[in-house]
N, C-alpha and C positions, 0 to 999 in steps of 0.2 A: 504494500500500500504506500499513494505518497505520501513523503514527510512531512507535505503542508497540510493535507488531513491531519496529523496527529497536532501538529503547532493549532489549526482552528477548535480542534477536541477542547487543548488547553487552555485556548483564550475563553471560551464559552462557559468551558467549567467554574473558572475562576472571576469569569466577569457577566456573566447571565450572556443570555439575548442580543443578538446584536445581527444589524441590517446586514449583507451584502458588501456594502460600500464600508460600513465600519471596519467590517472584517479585512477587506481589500486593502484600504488605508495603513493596516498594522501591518499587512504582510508585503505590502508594495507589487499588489498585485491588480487587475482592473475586477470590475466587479464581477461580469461575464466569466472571470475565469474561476472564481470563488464556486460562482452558483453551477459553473460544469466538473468541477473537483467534487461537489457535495453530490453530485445526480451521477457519478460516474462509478464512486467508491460505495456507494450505500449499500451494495452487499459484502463487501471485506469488512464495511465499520460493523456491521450486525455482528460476521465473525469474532470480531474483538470485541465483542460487547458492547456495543454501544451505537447510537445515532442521531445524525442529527437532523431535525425538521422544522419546517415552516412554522414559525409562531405568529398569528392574524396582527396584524400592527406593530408588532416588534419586533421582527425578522427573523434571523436563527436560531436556535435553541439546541441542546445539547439533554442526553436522555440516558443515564445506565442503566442497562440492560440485563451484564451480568458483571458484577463488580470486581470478582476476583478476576477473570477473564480482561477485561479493558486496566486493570492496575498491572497485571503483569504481562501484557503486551508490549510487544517489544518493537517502539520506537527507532525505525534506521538510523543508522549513525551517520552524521556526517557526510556526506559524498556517496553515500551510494548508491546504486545508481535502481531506479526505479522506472516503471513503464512513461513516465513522463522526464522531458528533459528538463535538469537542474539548473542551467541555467544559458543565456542566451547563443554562446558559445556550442553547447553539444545540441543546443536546437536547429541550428543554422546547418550542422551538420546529417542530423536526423532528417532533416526537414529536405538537403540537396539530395541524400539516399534515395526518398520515398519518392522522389520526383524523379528520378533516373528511373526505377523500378516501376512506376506505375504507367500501366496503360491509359490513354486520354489524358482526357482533361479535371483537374482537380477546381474547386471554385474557392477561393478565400476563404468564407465562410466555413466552408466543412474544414479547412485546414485550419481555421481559427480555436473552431472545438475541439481539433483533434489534436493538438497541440497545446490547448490549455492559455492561452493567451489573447489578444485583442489583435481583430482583423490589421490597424494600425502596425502593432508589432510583425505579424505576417509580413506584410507590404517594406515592409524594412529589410527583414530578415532578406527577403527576395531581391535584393539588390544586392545585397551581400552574396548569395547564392548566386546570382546572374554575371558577377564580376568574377566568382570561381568556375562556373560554369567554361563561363569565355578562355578560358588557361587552354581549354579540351578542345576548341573550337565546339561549343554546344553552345544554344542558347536558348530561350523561354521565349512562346510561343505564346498571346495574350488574345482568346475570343470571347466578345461582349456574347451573355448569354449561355457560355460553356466553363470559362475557366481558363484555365493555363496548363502548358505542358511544354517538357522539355523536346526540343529535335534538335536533329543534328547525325552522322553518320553511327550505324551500332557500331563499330569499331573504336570513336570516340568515346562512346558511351560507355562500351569496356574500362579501357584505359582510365575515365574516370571513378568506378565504380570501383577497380582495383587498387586505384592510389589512397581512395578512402579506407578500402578495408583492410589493406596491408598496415595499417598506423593500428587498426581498433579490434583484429584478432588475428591468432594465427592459423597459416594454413591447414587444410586436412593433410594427415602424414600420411596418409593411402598414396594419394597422388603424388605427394614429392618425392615418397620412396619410388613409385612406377617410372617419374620421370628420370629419376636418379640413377637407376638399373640401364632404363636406356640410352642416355648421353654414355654410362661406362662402358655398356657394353658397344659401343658409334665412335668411343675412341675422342668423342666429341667435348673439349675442355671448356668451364662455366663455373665460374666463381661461388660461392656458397651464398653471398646475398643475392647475384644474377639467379642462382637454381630458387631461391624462396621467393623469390619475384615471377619468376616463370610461373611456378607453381600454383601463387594465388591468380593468375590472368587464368590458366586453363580451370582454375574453379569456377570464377564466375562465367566462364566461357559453357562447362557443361549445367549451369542455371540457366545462363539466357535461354541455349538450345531448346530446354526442357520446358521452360515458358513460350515457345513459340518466336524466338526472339534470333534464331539462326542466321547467319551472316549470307546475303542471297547472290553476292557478287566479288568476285574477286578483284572491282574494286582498283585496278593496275598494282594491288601486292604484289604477283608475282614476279614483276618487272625486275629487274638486275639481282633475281633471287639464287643463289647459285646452285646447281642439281645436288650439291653433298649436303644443302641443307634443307632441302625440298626431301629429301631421302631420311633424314631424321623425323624430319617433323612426321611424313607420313607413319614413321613407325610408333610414334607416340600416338598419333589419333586411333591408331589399330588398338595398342593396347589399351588407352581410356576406353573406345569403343568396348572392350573385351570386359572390362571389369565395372562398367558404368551403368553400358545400356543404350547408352545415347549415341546415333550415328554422328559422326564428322563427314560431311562433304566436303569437296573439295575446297570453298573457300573459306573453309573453316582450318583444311592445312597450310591452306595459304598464310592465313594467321598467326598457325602454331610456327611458322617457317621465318616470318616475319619479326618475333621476339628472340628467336635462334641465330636471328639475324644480328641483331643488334645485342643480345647477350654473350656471342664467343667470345672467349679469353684467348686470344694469341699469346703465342709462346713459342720462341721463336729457338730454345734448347728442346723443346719437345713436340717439333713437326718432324715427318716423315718426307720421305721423299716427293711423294705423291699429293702433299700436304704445302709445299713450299708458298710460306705467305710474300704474295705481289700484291707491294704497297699500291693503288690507284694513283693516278697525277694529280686527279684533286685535291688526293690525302698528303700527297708530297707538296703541294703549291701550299696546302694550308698550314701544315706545319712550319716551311720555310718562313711563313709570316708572320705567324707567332712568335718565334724565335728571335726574328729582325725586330718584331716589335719592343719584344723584352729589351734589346739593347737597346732602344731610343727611350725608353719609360725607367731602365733603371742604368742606364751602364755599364752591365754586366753582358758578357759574350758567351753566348751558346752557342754560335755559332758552329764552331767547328768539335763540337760535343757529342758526336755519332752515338752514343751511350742513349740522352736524353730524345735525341732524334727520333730514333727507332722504337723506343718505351711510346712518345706519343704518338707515332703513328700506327701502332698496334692498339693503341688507346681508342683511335680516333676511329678507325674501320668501322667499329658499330658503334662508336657515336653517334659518328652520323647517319648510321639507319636509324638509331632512335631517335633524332629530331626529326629527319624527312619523315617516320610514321606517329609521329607526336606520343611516342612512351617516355616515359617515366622511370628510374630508376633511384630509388630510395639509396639515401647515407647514410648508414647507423654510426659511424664517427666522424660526421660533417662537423660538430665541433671540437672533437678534441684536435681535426687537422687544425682548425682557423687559432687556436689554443697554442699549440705547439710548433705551426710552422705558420707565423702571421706572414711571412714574406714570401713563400711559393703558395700564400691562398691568395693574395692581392698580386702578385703575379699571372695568376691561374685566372682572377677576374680580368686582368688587363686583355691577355693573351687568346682570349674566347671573345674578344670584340669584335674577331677578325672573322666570326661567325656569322654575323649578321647576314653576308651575301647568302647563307646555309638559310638561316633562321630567320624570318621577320622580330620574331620575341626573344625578348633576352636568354639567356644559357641557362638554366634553373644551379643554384648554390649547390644543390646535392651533384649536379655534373661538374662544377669547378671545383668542387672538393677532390673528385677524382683525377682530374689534371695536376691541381696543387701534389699529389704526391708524387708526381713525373718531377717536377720541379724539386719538391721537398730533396727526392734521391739524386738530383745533381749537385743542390747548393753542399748538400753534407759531404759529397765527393769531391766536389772544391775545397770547402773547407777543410779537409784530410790535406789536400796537398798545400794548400796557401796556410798551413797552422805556422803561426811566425814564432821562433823562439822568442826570449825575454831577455829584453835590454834590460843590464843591471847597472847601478853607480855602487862600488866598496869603500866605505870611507873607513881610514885606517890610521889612530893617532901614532901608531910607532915609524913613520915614517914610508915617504913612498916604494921606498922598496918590499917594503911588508907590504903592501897594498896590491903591489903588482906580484908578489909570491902567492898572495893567495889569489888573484885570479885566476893565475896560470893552475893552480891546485882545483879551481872551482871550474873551469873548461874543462881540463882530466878527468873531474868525477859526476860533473854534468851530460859533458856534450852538444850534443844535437838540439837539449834544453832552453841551452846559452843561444843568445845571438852576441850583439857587442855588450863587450864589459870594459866600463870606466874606474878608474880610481881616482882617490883625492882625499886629502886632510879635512879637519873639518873647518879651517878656515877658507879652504878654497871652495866651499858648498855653495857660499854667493852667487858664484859667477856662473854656478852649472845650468845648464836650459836642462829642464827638466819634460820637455814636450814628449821625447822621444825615450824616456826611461819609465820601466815598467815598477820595481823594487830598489829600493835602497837598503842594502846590505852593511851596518856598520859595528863595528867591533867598540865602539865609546857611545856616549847618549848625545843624541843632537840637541842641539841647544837652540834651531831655530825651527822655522814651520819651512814644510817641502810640501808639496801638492803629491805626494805618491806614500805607497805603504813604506814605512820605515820596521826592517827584523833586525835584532839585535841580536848578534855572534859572537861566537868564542872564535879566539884564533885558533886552535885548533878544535874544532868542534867533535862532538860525539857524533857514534854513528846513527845513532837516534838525531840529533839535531841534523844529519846532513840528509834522514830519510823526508825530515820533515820539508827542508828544503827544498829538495826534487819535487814533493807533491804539489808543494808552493811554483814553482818554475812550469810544470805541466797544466796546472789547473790555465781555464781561459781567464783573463784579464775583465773582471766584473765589471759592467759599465755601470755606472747611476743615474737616474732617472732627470736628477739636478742637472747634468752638462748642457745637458739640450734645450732648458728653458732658461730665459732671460725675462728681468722683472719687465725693462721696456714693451715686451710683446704680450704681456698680460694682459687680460680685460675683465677687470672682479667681477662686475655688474655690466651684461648686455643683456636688454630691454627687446626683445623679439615676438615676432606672431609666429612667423615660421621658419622651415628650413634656409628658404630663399632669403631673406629678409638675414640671417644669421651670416650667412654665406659673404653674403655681400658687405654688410658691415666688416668682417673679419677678413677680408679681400683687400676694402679700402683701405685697411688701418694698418695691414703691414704692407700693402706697398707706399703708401706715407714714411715707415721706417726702413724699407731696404729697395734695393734698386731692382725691381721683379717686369717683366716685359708687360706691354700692356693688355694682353690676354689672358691675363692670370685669370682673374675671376671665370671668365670662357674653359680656361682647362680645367681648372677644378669641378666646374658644374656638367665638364664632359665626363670626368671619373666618375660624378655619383650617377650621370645617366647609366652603368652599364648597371651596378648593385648601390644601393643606400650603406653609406660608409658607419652605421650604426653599432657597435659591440654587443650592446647587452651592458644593464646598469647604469644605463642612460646617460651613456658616451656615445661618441661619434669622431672621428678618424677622417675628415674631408682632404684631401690633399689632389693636387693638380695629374693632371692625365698623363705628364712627362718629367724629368727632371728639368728644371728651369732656370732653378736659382744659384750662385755663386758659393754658399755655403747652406746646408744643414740646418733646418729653424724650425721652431713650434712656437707658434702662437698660442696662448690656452685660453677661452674664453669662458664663464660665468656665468649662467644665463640665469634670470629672476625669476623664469619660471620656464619649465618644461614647453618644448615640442613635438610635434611629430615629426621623426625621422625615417621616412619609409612606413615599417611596421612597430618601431619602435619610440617609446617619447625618450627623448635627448635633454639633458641641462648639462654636460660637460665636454665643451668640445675641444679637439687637439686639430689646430689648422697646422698641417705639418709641407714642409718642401724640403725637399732632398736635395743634394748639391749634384751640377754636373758629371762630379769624377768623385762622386762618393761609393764607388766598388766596394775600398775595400772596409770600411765601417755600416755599408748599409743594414747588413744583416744582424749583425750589434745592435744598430738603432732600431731595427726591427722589434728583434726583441725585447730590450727594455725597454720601450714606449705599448707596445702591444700588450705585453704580459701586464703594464699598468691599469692600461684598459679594458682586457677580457674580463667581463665577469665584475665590475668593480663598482663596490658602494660606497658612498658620496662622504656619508656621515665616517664608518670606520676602514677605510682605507686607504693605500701609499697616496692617493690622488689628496685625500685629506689634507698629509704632510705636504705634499708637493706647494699647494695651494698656500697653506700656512707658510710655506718657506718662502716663496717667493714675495707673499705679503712683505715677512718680515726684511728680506734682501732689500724692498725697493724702500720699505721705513729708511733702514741703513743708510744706503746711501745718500737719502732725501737729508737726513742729518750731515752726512760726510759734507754735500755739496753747499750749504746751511751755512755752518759752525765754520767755514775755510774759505767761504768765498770762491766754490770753482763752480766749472762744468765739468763732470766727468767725460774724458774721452772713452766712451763705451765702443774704438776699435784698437784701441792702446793693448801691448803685453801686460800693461802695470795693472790696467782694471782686469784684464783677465784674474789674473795672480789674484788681485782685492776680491773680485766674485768668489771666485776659487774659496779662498781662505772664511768668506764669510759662509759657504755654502758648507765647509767643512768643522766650523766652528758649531751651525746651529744644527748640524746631525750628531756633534759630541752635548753640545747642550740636552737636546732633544733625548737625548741614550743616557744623558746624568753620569757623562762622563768630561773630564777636562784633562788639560793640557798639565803635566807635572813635570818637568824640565827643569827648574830648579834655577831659572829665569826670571820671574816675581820679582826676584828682589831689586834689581834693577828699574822697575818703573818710577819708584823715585827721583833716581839719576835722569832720566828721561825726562820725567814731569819739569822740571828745573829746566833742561835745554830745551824741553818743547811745550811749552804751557797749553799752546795753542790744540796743539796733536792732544793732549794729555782731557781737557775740556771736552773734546771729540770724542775721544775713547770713552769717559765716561758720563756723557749722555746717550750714547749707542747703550750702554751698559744699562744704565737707567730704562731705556724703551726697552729693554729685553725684560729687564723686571716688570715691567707693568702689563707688555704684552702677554707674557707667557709667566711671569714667575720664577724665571732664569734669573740665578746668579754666576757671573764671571768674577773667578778669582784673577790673581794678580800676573797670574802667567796669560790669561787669554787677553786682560788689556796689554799685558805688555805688547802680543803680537799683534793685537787691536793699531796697537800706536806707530808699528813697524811701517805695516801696510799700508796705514793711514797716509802717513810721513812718505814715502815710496810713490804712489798714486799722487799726491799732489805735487813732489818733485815733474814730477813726469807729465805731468799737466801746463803747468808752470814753463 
């Protein structure tokens, strides 16, 4: 029984009598659908003891029956699922089902009652249905007098009818085992999610049949069908026919030839002689395109990658019979790809644009999911051969021949680990650029601030500290999520209706800060035409259709309140552009800005920090520029360095960890030669208390003051 009978039991019981519309009003439902809930269930409510009737001017009334009976009836729980839908969602669903299945024409009205809802609500839901419909090429058929009904070709009608039920049960194992027997015994190779897809089409295929609903034309299926798969398929219709009942005609193996078509798995270590797969010039033209494309959109060359070549063009064979017969093929880890490999699935969406001439409609996410892992298995075959060892600096107070002893000891026991290794005292640490160094390896405690990991050594170290080292040298070099945003490119609070309207503010405003060609906003708004750059957790990812820009940037914008992004509402977005000749860090930025994004909430996650940090960054500097009288040169090394150190400052704050160097003492000496610096440092310090509650001991103003001092020279 439904759950909203037992909610009206208890409203009645506990509050007498009540109209229709009263009832309606508490359960937010129309009154019509109250009074077809009470007239539908009145023999289940008898069973449970109880019922409820028409009281003359007072409206409904509530009646125990049998007492013990209606008290220990047992009320569904939560979500489960009953002969009516729970809620507008599995109605819209239900509702496209019974309209594919039904012969004629249905009229509002009866769908109104039968559905439990207001004709209004119907008329809605049917737009919704009409725009999924259209995916199938089907569409609803509207006669004054009759009703509505779906038409459109039964083969479409399949294909839809399959794509729903493949999500809402599984198939019968009769059939998947029969089909299973016969691909093994045909020699014939098909994936394990291809065979459960097959499986549920020829289910619904021996219902249509049996309903009268038989395929009456071949339709031009059989056209470029090749005789080895025309020769399977007929031997599956034999055996369905054998165990079923049901005859298969011949355009009905047209059909079964048709999903055989577009489901083989090429394999190109297990064809036979007689088997040897020829690639088509379509399949060669379009892959070639793809791949050119990839380089114009990222700067990376596949070009000469015969590896990746051949995977997609094995890929693509019955790609492309499933879009020319408009099938479907279900991802069951369409997101842990987008998850795990965000750069060969935004790849994978670039790279299927070049489908279009194929496909009027865009390439469905569950087919770029399967591309993306053609790409996923070359980026990781790259990265096998481009893994760069680790530039080290050895700071070494006994002098630089110690320094250089032990490099030549740490090349010996490293290797292939190592790439260049520096030395130097820890006076000469000043002058090092640090751009190009991965660890600093020193034997004494540094005394000032380095932008890279600092491990502390023995000079001759154990074998335990040299195993730890290697693992240190192997692991990849962790990006952080800070490099890539700058306070300048921030937007706390944008004020939007929509996507467009977001796009476009966030378009204008960094090319006001960086020098981007004047079709930026034009490329970006071509990338979201092929897929909505949406994540999940109400982010969104927009970036331009090619690489464009000179350096590497994210804009992050704020929004005051949610939009629709595609199928998703958006408040955080990341306007990102890639640089020309960013090869060999794309993948980097890939992932740590991606894994930011997938999945992520607002309130407790890294986007949270990100957000707060950069708040706090542009505080900072708004004091720095304040208190000293400059303007920051934000293309300077010096403000690099100052971001740098402030970004590293409020993740030890952040972590309730500081700087202990044994430096402190010194800000005195300082304060005296730089009053001015000294002022600066602590009102920075002061805003960190008020914002967050942070206190800076004497060592982090001290390097407060370094940097400070440093940056306005440099300015100056």
């Amino acid at each position: 029984m439904d759950e909203r009978i037992w909610t009206i039991a208890e409203i009645l019981d506990k509050s007498g009598p009540m109209t229709a519309d009263e009832l309606a009003a508490q359960l937010k439902l129309s009154g019509k659908t109250v009074r077809s809930l009470i007239k539908t269930y009145a023999k289940e409510m008898q069973e449970n003891g109880f019922c409820i009737t028409a009281k003359p001017g007072r409206g409904f009334g509530i009646e125990i029956t049998d007492a013990q009976t209606y008290v220990s009836g047992s009320k569904p729980q939560q979500g489960e699922r009953t002969g009516i839908p729970q809620d507008a969602q599995e109605r819209i669903q239900r509702l496209r089902q019974y309209l594919l299945e039904k012969d004629g024409y249905s009229k509002l009205d009866d769908l109104s009652e039968q559905f439990f809802v207001s004709r209004r609500s119907i008329s809605n839901d049917l737009r919704e249905v009409e725009r999924q419909l259209a995916e199938y090429g089907l569409s609803i058929r509207r006669k004054p007098g009759y009703g509505i009904c779906v038409v459109g070709r039964e083969t479409n009608r399949r294909i839809c009818i399959a794509a729903q039920r493949d999500e809402s049960r599984p198939v019968g194992q009769q059939i998947q085992e029969l089909v299973s027997r016969v691909l093994e015994k045909e020699k014939f190779a098909m994936s394990t999610m291809a065979l459960d897809n097959l499986a549920v089409h020829l289910e619904v295929a021996v219902e249509r049949i049996r309903t009268g609903h038989a395929i009456e034309s071949s339709d031009g299926m059989q056209a470029d069908l090749p005789e080895r798969i025309l020769e399977v398929a007929s031997h599956i219709a034999v055996q369905i026919e054998n165990m079923t009942g049901v005859a298969f005609p011949l355009p009905e193996v047209y059909y079964i030839a048709m999903h055989l078509n577009g489901k083989q798995m090429y394999r190109a270590n297990a064809m036979t002689s007689d088997e040897n797969l020829v690639i088509p010039q379509e399949v060669n033209r379009i892959v070639s395109d793809m791949i050119e494309h990839i380089y114009e959109a990222f700067r990376i060359d596949f070009r000469d990658n015969l590896e990746l070549r051949m995977g997609l063009c094995m890929h693509m064979v019955p790609l492309l019979a499933r879009i020319k017969s408009g099938m479907r093929m279900k991802n069951p880890i369409l997101q842990d790809i987008k998850r795990e490999y965000p750069l060969a699935y935004e790849m994978a969406t670039q790279a299927c644009s070049v489908l279009r001439n194929v496909s009027p409609n865009p390439i469905k996410e569950d087919e770029i999911g399967y591309i993306a892992v053609s790409f996923a298995l070359a980026l990781e075959r790259q990265k096998a051969k481009e893994w760069a060892p680790k530039n080290i600096l050895i700071v070494c107070a006994s002098g630089k021949g110690s320094a250089q002893l032990l490099a030549y000891r740490y090349q010996q026991k490293f290797g292939k680990n190592l790439g260049r290794v520096q030395t130097c005292d820890v006076i000469g640490l000043r002058s090092v650029n640090f751009s190009k160094i991965d660890y600093v390896f020193s034997t004494v405690p540094i005394p000032i601030y380095v932008p890279v990991p600092i491990r502390q050594i023995q000079f001759f170290p154990t074998e335990k500290e040299l195993t730890q080292m290697k693992k240190l040298l192997m692991q990849g070099k962790k990006g952080t999520v800070e490099e890539y945003f700058s306070p300048e490119l921030f937007l706390p609070h944008l004020n939007c209706e929509t996507r467009e309207q977001v796009l476009e503010q966030m378009c204008r405003f960094v090319c006001g800060k960086k020098k981007l060609p004047d079709d930026f906003l034009q490329l970006v708004k071509k990338r979201e035409s092929l897929a909505a750059t949406s994540f999940g957790g109400l982010v969104a990812m927009p970036h331009p259709w090619k690489a464009v820009s000179k350096d590497t940037f994210v804009c992050l914008a704020i929004l005051d309140k949610p939009v629709q992004w595609g199928e998703a509402k958006v408040q955080v977005v990341f306007l990102v552009s890639i640089a020309d000749d960013a090869t060999a860090k794309l993948q980097k930025f890939y992932q740590v800005v991606a894994q930011l994004l997938i999945n992520a909430e607002i309130e407790n996650s890294e986007i949270h920090s990100l957000v707060k940090a950069l708040e706090i960054q542009e505080g900072v500097e708004s004091i720095v520029e304040r208190e000293m009288n400059l303007k920051l040169d934000k293309d300077s090394y010096s403000y690099y360095r100052f971001t740098m150190h402030i970004r590293y400052l409020i993740q030890r704050l952040m972590s309730g960890t500081q700087s202990e160097t044994g430096s402190g003492s010194m800000v005195k000496m300082l304060a005296n030669d730089y009053p001015k610096t000294y002022i600066c440092a602590k009102k920075i310090a002061a805003f960190l208390q008020k914002q967050e509650n942070w206190c800076c001991n004497n060592e982090e103003l001290f390097y407060l003051m370094l940097h400070i001092n440093r940056v306005c020279q440099k300015n100056t």
